[in-house]
C-alpha positions as CSV (number, residue, x, y, z in Angstrom):
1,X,53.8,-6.0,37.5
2,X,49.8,-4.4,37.3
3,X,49.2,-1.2,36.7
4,X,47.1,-1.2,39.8
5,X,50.1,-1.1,42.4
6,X,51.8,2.1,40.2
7,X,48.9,4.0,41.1
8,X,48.6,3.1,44.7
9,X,52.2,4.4,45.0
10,X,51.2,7.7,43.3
11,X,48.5,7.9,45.2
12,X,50.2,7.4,48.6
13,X,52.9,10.3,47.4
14,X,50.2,12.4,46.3
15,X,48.3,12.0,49.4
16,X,50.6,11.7,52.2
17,X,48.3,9.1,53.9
18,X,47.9,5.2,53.8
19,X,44.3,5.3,54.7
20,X,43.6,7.8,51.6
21,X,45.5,5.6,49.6
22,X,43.5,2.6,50.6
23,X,40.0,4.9,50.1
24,X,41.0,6.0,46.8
25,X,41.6,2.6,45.3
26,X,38.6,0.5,47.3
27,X,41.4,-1.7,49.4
28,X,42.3,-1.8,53.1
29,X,44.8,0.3,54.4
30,X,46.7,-3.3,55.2
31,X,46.7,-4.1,51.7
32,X,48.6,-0.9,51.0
33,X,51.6,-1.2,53.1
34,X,51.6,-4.9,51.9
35,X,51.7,-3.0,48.1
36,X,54.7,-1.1,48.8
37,X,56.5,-3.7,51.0
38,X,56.1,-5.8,47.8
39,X,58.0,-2.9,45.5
40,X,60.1,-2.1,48.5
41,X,61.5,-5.9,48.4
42,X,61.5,-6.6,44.9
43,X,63.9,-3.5,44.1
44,X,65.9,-3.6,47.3
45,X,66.0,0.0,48.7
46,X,63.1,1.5,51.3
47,X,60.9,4.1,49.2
48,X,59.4,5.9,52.7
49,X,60.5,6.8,55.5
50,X,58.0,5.6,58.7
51,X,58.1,6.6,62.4
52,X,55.3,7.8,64.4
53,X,53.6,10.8,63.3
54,X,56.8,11.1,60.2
55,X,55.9,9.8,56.8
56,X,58.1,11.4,54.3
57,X,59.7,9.8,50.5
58,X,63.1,8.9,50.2
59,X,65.1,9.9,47.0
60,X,64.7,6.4,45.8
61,X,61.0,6.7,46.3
62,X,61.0,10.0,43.9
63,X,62.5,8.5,41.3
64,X,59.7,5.5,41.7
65,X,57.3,8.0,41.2
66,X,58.3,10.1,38.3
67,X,58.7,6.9,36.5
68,X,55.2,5.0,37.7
69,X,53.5,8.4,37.0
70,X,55.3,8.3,33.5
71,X,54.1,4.5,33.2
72,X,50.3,5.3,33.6
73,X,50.5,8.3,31.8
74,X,51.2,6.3,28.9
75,X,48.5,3.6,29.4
76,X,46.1,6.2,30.2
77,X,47.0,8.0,26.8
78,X,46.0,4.9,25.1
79,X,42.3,5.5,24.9
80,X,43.0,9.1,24.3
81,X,45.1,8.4,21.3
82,X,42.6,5.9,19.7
83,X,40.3,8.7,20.5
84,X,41.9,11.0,18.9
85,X,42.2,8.9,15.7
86,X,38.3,8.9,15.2
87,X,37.7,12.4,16.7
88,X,35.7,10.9,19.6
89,X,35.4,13.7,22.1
90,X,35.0,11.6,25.1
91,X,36.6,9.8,28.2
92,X,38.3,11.4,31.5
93,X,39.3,14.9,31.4
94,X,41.0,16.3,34.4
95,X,40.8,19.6,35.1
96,X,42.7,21.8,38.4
97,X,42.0,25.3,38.8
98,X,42.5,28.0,41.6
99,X,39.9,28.5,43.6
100,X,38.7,31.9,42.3
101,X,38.2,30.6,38.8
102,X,36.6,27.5,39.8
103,X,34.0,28.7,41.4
104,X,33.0,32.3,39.6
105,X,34.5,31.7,36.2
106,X,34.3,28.1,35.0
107,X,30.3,26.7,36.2
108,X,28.8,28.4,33.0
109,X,31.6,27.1,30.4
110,X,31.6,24.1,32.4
111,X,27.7,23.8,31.9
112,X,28.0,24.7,28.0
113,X,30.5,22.0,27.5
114,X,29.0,19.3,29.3
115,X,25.8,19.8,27.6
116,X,27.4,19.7,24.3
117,X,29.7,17.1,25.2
118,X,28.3,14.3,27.6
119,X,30.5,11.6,27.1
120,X,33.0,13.6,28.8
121,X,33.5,12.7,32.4
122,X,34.8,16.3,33.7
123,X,36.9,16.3,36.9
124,X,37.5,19.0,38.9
125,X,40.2,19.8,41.5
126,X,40.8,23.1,43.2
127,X,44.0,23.7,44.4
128,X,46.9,26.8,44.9
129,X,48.4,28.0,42.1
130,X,52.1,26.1,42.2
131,X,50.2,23.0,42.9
132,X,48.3,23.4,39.5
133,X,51.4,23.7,37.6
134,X,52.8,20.8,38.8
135,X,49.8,18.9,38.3
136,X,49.7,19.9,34.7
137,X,54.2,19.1,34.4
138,X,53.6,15.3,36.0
139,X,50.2,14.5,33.9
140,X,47.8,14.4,36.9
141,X,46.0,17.5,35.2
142,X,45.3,17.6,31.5
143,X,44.5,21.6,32.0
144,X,45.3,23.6,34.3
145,X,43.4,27.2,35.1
146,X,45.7,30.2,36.6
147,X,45.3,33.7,37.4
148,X,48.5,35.3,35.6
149,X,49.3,32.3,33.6
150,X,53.5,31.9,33.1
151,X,55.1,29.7,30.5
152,X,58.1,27.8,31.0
153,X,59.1,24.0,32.1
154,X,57.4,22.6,29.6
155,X,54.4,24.4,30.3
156,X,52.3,25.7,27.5
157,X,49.8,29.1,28.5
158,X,46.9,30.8,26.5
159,X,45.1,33.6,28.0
160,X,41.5,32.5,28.0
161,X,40.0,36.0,29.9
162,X,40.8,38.9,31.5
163,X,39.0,40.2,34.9
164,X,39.4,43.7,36.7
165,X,40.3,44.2,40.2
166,X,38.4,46.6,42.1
167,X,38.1,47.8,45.6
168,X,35.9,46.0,47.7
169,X,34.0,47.1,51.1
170,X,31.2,47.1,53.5
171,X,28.0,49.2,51.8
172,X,28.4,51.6,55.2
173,X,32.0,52.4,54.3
174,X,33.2,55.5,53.5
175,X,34.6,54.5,50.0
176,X,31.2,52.7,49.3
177,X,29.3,55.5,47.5
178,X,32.4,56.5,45.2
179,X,31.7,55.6,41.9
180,X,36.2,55.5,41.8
181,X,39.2,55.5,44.2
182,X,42.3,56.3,44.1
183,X,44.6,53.6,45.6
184,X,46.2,56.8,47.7
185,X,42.7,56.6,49.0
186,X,43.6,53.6,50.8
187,X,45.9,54.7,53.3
188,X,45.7,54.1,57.0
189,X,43.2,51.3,55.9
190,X,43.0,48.1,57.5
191,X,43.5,45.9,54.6
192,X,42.6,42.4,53.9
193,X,44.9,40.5,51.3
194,X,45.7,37.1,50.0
195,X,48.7,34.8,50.6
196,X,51.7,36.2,49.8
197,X,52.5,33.4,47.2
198,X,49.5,33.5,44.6
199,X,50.1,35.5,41.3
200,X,47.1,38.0,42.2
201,X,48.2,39.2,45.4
202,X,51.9,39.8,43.9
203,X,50.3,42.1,41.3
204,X,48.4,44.0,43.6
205,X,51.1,44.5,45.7
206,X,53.4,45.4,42.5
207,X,50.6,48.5,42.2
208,X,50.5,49.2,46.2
209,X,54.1,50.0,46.2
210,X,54.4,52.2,43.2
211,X,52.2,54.2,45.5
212,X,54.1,54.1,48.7
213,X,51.1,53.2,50.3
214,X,50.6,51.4,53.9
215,X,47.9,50.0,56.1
216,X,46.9,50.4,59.5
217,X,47.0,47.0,59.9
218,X,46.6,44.3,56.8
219,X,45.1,40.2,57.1
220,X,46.3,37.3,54.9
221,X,43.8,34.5,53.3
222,X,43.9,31.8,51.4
223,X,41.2,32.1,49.3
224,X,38.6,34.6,47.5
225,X,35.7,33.2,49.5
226,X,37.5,34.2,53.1
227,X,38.6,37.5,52.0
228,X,35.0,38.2,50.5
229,X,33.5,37.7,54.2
230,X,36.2,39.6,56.3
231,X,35.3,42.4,54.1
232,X,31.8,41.6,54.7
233,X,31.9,41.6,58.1
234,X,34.9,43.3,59.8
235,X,34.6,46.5,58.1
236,X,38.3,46.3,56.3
237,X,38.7,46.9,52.5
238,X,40.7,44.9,50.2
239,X,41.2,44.3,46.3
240,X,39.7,41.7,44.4
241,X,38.6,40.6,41.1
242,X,35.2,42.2,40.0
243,X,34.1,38.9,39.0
244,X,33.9,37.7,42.3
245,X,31.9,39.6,43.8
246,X,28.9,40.3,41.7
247,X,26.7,38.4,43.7
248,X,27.6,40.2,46.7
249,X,27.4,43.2,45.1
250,X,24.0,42.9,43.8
251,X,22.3,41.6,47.2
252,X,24.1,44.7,48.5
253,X,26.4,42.9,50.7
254,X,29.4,44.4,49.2
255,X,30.2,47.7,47.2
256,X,32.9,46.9,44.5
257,X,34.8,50.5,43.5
258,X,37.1,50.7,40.5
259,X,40.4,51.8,40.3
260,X,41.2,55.1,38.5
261,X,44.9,55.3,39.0
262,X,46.1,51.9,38.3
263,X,45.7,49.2,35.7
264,X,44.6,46.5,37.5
265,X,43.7,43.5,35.3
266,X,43.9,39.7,35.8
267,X,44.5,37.4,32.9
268,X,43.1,34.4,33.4
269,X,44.7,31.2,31.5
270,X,44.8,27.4,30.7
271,X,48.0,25.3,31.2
272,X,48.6,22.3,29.6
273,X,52.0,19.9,29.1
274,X,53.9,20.8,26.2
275,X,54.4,17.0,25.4
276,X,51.2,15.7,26.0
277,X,48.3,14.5,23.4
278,X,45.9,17.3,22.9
279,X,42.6,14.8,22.8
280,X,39.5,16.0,21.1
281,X,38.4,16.2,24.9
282,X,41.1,18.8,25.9
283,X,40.2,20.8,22.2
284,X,36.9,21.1,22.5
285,X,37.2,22.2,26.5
286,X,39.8,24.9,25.3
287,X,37.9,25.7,22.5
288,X,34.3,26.9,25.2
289,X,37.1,28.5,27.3
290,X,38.9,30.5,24.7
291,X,35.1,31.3,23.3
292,X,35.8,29.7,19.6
293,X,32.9,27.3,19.9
């Protein structure tokens, strides 16, 4: 069987769609349902369920998976390995990360390695936390990059940096000229948070209640980016890493105030599978992260 029909049924688990499937491996969508017809035939049992608008995997179809993802995971560590054995820091490296550390922390370490390392083709993927930490336990991620970084599952974590969370608001607000708050300070605001599953917005919650305090009303977003501009432009406050906002800050679009009666810091880490080949690739990535090269 080619390896090529193991990754077209990855791809149409991972993506949910027979047309991205098709895109992502230069075939017809046709082709792919002919694919998985032929696996669907040879083994006897149906590995989706089709109706309409419902596309869903059946158990047998998750246990296809884990084992084709298992399969190329192998063959891809081929090169890796033979990589490895003449220190040849090159070839794919795949990289997810949350938004907020794609986008603020990682271009400039990104930039360094890639410069000192250009046989490395770098991939990037920005996705929610959970999602990262499955991509890092089923191999579709060699690294992984978390706010609040938690071992466990075969999961290995190393705190790469640490950020402060500050208050953030419009210049004209009232908080805006305080040089720092106290998060009593906050009450009656209208407050703008993240989603109630990332790591960050548990933590500042963790320090909102051991203050008792509540908001006239309070707004959930998905990302940094969304929360940045509601803050911008709505005339809320919320709390945010100070990273984040240094742009806006300087361009005086924001005011950033710090904390006084909370600790407030976000560790920032890289994931990576316990079982899996570190390459010279992955090394030398977490070596520009961790700041040892």
């Amino acid at each position: 069987m080619q390896l090529q029909i193991f990754k077209i049924f990855c791809d149409l688990v991972e993506t949910g769609s027979f047309s991205l499937a098709a895109a992502k491996n230069n075939i017809t969508q046709s082709a792919v349902s002919q694919q998985i017809r032929v696996l669907e035939e040879k083994y006897g049992v149906t590995f989706f369920e089709r109706g309409g608008k419902k596309f869903s995997i059946t158990p047998e179809g998750e246990i296809f998976d884990k084992a084709a993802r298992e399969i190329l995971s192998v063959y891809d560590s081929i090169n890796s390995r033979l990589n490895e054995l003449r220190d040849v820091v090159a070839g794919p490296l795949k990289v997810s990360t949350v938004y907020s550390i794609g986008l603020h922390e990682l271009p400039a370490k990104l930039k360094k390695f890639r410069e000192s390392h250009p046989e490395v083709d770098v991939q990037i993927e920005y996705k929610r936390s959970p999602m990262i930490y499955d991509d890092v336990a089923d191999g579709r991620a060699d690294i992984g990059l978390v706010a609040f970084p938690v071992r466990g599952k075969g999961i290995i974590s190393d705190v790469f940096d640490e950020d402060e969370m500050v208050v953030i608001c419009a210049p004209t607000h009232r908080l805006a000229k305080k040089r720092k708050v106290k998060l009593k300070e906050l009450q009656g605001e209208s407050f703008v948070a993240f989603d109630p599953d990332t790591p960050t917005r548990k933590a500042i919650d963790r320090a909102l209640k051991g203050h008792a305090i509540t908001f006239l009303q309070q707004h959930e977003f998905d990302n940094i980016e969304t929360v940045k501009r509601a803050v911008e432009v709505a005339g809320v406050v919320s709390i945010v890493p100070r990273r984040t906002v240094d742009k806006e800050v300087a361009e005086g679009r924001l005011a950033a105030v710090k904390v006084e009666d909370a600790s407030l810091n976000r560790p920032l880490g890289i994931l990576r599978k316990q079982a899996r080949i570190t390459t010279p690739a992955m090394r030398e990535f977490m070596n520009v992260l961790l700041g040892t090269k």
